[in-house]
C-alpha positions in Angstrom: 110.5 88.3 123.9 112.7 88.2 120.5 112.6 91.1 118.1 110.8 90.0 114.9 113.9 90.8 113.3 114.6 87.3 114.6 111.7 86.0 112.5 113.1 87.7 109.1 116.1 86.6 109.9 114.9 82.8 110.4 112.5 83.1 107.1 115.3 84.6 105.0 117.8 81.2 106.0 115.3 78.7 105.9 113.6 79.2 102.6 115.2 77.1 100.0 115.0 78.1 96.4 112.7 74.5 95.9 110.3 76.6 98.8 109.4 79.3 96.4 106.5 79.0 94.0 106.4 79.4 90.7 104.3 82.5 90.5 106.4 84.0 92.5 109.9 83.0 90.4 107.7 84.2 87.6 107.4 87.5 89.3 111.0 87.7 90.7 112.2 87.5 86.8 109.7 90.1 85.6 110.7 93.0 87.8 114.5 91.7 87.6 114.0 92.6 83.7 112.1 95.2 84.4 114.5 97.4 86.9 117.0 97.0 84.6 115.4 98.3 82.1 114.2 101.8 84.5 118.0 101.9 86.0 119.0 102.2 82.1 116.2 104.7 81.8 118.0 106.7 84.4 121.4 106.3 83.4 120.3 109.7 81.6 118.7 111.3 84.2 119.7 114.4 85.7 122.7 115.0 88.1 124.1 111.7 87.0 127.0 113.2 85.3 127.7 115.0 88.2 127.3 111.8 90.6 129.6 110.3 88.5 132.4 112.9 88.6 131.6 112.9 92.5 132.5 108.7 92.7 135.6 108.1 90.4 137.3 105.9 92.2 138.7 102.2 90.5 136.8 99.2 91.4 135.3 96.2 89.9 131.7 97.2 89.7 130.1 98.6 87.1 126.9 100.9 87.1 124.2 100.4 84.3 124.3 102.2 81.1 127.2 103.6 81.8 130.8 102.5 80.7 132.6 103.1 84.1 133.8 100.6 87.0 134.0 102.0 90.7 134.4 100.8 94.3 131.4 98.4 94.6 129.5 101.0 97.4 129.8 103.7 95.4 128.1 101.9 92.1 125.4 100.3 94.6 124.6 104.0 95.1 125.1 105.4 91.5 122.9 102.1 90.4 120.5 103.0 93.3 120.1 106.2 92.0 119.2 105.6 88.4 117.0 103.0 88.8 115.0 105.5 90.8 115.3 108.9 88.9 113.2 108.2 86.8 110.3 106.8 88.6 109.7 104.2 86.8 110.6 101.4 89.1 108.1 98.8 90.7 106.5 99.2 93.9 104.0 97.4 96.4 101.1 99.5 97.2 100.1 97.9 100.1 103.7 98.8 101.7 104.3 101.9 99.3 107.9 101.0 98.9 110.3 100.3 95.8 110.7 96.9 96.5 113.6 96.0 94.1 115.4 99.1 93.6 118.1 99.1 96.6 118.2 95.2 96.4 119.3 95.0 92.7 121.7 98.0 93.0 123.2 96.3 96.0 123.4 92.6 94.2 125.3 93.6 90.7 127.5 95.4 92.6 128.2 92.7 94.9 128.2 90.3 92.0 131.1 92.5 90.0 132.9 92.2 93.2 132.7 88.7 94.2 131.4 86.9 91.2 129.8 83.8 91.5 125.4 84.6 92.1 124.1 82.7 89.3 120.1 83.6 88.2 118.7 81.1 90.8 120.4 82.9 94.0 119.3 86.2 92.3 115.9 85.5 92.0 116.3 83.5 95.8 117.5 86.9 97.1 115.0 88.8 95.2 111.8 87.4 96.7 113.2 86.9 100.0 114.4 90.8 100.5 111.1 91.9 98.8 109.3 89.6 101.8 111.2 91.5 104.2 110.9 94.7 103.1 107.3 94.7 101.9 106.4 92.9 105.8 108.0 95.8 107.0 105.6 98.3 105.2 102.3 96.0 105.2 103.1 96.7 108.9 102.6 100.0 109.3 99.7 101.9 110.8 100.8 105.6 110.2 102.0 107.5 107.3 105.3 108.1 105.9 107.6 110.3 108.2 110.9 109.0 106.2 111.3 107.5 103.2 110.1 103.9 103.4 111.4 102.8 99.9 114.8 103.7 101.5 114.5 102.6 104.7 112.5 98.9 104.3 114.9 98.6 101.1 117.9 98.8 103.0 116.3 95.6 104.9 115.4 94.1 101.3 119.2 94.4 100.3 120.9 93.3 103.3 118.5 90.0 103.3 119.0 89.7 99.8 122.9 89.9 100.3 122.4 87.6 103.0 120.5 85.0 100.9 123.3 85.3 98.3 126.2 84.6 100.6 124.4 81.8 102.6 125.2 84.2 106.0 123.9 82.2 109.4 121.7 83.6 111.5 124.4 85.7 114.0 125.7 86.8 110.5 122.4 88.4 109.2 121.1 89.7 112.6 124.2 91.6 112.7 124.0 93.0 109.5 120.3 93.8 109.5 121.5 95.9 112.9 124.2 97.5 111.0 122.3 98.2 108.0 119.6 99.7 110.7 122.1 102.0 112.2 122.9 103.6 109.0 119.1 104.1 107.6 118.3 107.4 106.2 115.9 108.8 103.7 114.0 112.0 105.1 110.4 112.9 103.3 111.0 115.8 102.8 113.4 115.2 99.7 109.9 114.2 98.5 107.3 116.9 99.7 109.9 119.5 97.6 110.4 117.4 94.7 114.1 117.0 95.1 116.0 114.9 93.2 117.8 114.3 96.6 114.7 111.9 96.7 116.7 109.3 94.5 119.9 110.1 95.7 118.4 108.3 99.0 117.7 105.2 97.4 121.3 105.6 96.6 122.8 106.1 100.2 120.3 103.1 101.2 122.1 100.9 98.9 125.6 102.1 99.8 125.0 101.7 103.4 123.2 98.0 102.7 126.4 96.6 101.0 128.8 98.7 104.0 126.7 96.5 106.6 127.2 93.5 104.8 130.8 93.9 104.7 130.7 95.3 108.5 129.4 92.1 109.7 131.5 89.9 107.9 134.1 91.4 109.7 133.1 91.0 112.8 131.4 93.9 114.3 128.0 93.6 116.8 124.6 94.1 116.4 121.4 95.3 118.2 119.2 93.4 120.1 116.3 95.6 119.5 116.0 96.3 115.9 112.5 96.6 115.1 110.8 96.7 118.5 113.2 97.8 120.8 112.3 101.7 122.7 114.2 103.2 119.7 113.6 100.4 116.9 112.0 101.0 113.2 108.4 101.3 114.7 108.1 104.4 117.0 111.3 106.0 115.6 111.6 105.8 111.7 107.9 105.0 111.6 105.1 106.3 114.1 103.3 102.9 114.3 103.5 99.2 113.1 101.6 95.8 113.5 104.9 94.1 112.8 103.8 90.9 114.6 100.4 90.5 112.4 102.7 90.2 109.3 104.8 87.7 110.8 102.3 84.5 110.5 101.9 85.5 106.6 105.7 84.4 106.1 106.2 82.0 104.1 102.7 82.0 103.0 102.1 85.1 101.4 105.2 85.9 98.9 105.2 89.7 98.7 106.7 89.9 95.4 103.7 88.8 93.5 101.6 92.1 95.1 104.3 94.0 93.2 102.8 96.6 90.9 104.3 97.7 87.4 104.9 101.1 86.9 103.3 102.0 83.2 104.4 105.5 83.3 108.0 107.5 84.1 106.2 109.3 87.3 105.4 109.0 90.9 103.3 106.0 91.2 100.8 108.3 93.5 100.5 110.2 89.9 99.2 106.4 87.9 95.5 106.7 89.4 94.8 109.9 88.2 96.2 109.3 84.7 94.2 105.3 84.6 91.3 107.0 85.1 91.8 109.6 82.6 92.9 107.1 79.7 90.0 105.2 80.5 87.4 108.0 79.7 89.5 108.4 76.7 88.7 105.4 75.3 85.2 106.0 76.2 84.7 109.4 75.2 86.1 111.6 72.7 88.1 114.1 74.8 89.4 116.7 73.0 91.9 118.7 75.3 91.3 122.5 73.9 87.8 122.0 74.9 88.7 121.2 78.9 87.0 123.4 81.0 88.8 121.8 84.1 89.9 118.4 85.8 88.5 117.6 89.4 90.5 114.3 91.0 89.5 113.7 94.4 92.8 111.2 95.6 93.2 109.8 99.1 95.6 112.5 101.4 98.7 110.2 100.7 98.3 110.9 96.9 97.6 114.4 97.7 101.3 115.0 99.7 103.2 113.2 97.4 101.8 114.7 94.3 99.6 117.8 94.6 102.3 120.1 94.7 101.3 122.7 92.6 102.3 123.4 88.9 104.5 126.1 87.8 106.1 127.8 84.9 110.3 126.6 85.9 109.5 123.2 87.0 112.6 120.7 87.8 112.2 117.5 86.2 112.2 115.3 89.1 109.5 117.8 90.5 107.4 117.3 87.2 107.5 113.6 87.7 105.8 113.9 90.9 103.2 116.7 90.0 100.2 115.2 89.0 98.3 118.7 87.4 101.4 118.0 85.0 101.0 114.1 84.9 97.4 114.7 84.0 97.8 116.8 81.3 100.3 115.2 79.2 98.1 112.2 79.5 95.3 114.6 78.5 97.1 116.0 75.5 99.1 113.1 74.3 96.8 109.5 75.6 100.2 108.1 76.9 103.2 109.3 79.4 107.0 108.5 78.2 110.3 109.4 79.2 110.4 112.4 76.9 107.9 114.1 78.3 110.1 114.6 81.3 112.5 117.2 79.7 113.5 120.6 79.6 111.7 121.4 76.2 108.6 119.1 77.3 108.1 120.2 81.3 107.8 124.5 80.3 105.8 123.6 76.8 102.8 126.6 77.3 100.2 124.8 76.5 100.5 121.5 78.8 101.4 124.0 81.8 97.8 126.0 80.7 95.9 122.6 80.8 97.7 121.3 83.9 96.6 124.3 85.8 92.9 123.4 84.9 93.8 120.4 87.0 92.3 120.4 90.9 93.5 118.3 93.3 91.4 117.2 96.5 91.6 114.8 98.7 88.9 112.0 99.4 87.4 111.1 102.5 89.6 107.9 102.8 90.9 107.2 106.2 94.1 105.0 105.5 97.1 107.2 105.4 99.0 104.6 103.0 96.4 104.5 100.5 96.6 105.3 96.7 93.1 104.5 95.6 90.6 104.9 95.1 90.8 107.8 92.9 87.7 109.8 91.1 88.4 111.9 88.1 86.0 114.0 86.4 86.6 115.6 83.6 84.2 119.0 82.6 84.2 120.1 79.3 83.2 123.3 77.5 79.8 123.4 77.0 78.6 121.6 80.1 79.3 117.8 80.1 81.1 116.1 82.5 83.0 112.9 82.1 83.4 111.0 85.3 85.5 107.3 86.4 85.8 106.1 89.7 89.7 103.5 89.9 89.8 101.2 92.5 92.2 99.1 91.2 95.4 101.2 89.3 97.0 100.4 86.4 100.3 98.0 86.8 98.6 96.5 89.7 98.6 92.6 89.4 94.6 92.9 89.7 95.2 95.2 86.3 98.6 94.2 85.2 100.5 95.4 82.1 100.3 92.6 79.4 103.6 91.0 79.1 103.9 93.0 75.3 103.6 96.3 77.3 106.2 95.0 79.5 108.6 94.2 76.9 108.0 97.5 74.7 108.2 99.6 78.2 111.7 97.4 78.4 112.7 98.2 75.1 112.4 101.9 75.1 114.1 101.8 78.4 116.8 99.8 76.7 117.2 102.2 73.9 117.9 105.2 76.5 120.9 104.0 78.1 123.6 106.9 78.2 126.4 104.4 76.5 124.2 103.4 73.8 123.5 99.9 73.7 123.3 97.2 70.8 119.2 96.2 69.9 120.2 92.9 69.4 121.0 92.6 72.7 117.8 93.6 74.6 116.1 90.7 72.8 119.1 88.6 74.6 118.9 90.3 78.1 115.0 89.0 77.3 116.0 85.2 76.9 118.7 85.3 79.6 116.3 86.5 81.8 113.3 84.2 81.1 115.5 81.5 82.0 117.4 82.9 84.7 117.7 79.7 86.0 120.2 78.5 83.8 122.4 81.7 84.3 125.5 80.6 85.6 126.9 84.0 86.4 124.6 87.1 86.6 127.5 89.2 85.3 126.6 88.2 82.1 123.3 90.6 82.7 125.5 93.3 83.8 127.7 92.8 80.7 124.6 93.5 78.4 123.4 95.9 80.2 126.6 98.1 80.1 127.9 97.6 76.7 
């Protein structure tokens, strides 16, 4: 029997841009926009003046909001990197994976190399590595062990690299073996709240554009990729359905699951905080007169963000602490980037009110699950203030209206480290809505660095 690498493979060479639908191009141009608004978001983040000390070496590429050109690896990862620091990038629930963050890092950098990808082969490789990677989760029967928005979006990139160049199928195979050999991304970055977390995202795209180049030069593959005795399932995940998924190819085109992310933290964070602006539209919360905050979440929400609240909080560890998540929302009825600073993660009183925060976990049985989530919210004097979210914020069931979209764009634009011209967001916004007529995508990467 073939690995159902074989069928990716297959599904990433035969589909034609003419074979995707138009809600899917739709959605292919909305999180293009959108990740690089978050990897300009990040371009401030922390350690990325360090990162970029670490890579000065000369090369073609360029890395977003910054005003430096590297080897084209190296700004895959720095570009990797930022578009995750901040998590703010999009994700599929379903799959719990980043789906465009290695896959964009890996095609500008790519594109500053070879020129050449106009906006109708990126938004061809976009939907087709999202398919792939998103499969890849949707497959799985067990919980994270490694990180899967690293892992499955080294997949996304290579087949989005291999969509750009037109590889054959020996071509792809080989890299998608390559790329395999090199996957890393441990979970524990993310139980500690490391910012190593990113940094993964980062190696995943280094190593997705290395396999790439590997396998144009020649060099083998594996046979067993995915199912083989030490393939993807039973090794970097437990347990996977892979061959369920593989009927839903071509039919079901992942990248229209994709879920916004309305706030700078984890997505596993976004439940808890929908629900609470919710009652605060319903009810007039007042947060000096929270007793405390119960939020029953399912045990995946739980791990990733019920990490307890402390006094020297880490930024990237405030961004995945939902006691903190919860009570910025509570205090200030939003979440924006600068609540994730110094100054604003060890303010007294949102540290006081997060600890009136309790996280449990719900008697949901599906390990991957991030809803539903309960919140109720007790207040001094004896009422209690309760919403039950199925369905999350961002999620194409509840989507952000495309104004939010633009204004979260906007303010992502305005936080690029090289400071970047107004005028020219409100460009990047045309070029991008007709991507189509793009001739060269390096005219996106121009904007976006200035």
């Amino acid at each position: 029997m073939q690995d159902a690498i074989e069928a990716f493979a297959d599904h990433v060479i035969g589909t034609e841009f003419d074979h995707i639908p138009e809600v899917a191009i739709q959605a292919a141009k909305t999180y293009i926009l959108d990740t690089f608004g978050v990897g300009l978001a990040g371009s401030t983040g922390p350690y990325v003046p360090e990162m970029l000390k670490a890579y000065q070496t000369a090369g073609p590429a360029r890395v977003l909001g910054q005003r430096v050109a590297m080897a084209p690896a190296d700004a895959a990862l720095l570009n990797g990197y930022q578009i995750h620091n901040s998590e703010f990038d999009c994700v599929h629930e379903e799959a719990v994976i980043h789906t465009m963050t290695v896959l964009l890092s890996v095609l500008l950098a790519d594109a500053d190399r070879r020129g050449g990808i106009d906006g109708t082969a990126l938004i061809r490789g976009a939907v087709l590595g999202v398919d792939v990677a998103c499969n890849l989760g949707v497959a799985c029967t067990t919980g994270l062990q490694f990180f899967r928005p690293a892992t499955a979006g080294t997949f996304a990139a290579i087949a989005a690299v291999g969509a750009v160049r037109n590889y054959d199928r020996d071509m792809l195979l080989r890299a998608f073996a390559l790329g395999y050999s090199q996957l890393c991304g441990t979970m524990q970055a993310h139980t500690e709240g490391s910012p190593l977390l990113a940094l993964q995202i980062g190696f995943a795209a280094r190593n997705a554009l290395t396999a790439c180049d590997l396998a144009e030069h020649g060099l083998p593959g594996l046979q067993g990729v995915l199912e083989g005795p030490f393939g993807f399932y039973g090794l970097y995940e437990k347990a996977g359905d892979i061959r369920a998924v593989l009927p839903t190819l071509g039919k079901v085109w992942r990248i229209t699951e994709v879920a916004h992310k309305p706030f700078p933290s984890g997505r596993a964070t976004h439940g808890i905080v929908d629900a609470i602006q919710e009652l605060q539209r319903e009810h007039d919360i007042e947060a000096a007169a929270i007793e405390r905050v119960e939020a029953r979440v399912p045990s995946l929400i739980n791990h990733l963000v019920g990490r307890p609240v402390h006094d020297q909080m880490e930024i990237n560890y405030a961004r995945l602490n939902g006691q903190y998540a919860a009570s910025v929302m509570l205090r200030h009825r939003f979440i924006s980037l600068g609540d994730f600073t110094i100054k604003a993660i060890r303010t007294p009183e949102t540290i006081a009110l997060a600890r009136k925060v309790n996280i449990s976990v719900n008697d949901n049985p599906d390990p991957n699950a991030l809803s539903p989530v309960e919140v109720d919210i007790h207040m001094v004097g004896g009422a209690v203030h309760a919403k039950r979210v199925e369905t999350v914020y961002g999620n194409p069931a509840k989507p952000m209206t495309r104004d939010a979209h633009l204004t979260k764009f906007r303010h992502n634009w305005a936080a690029a480290a090289c400071g970047l011209k107004e005028v020219d967001a409100e460009v990047m916004i045309a070029r991008v809505d007709t991507l189509e007529t793009v001739p060269d995508i390096r005219e996106l990467i121009d904007l976006a660095t200035g």
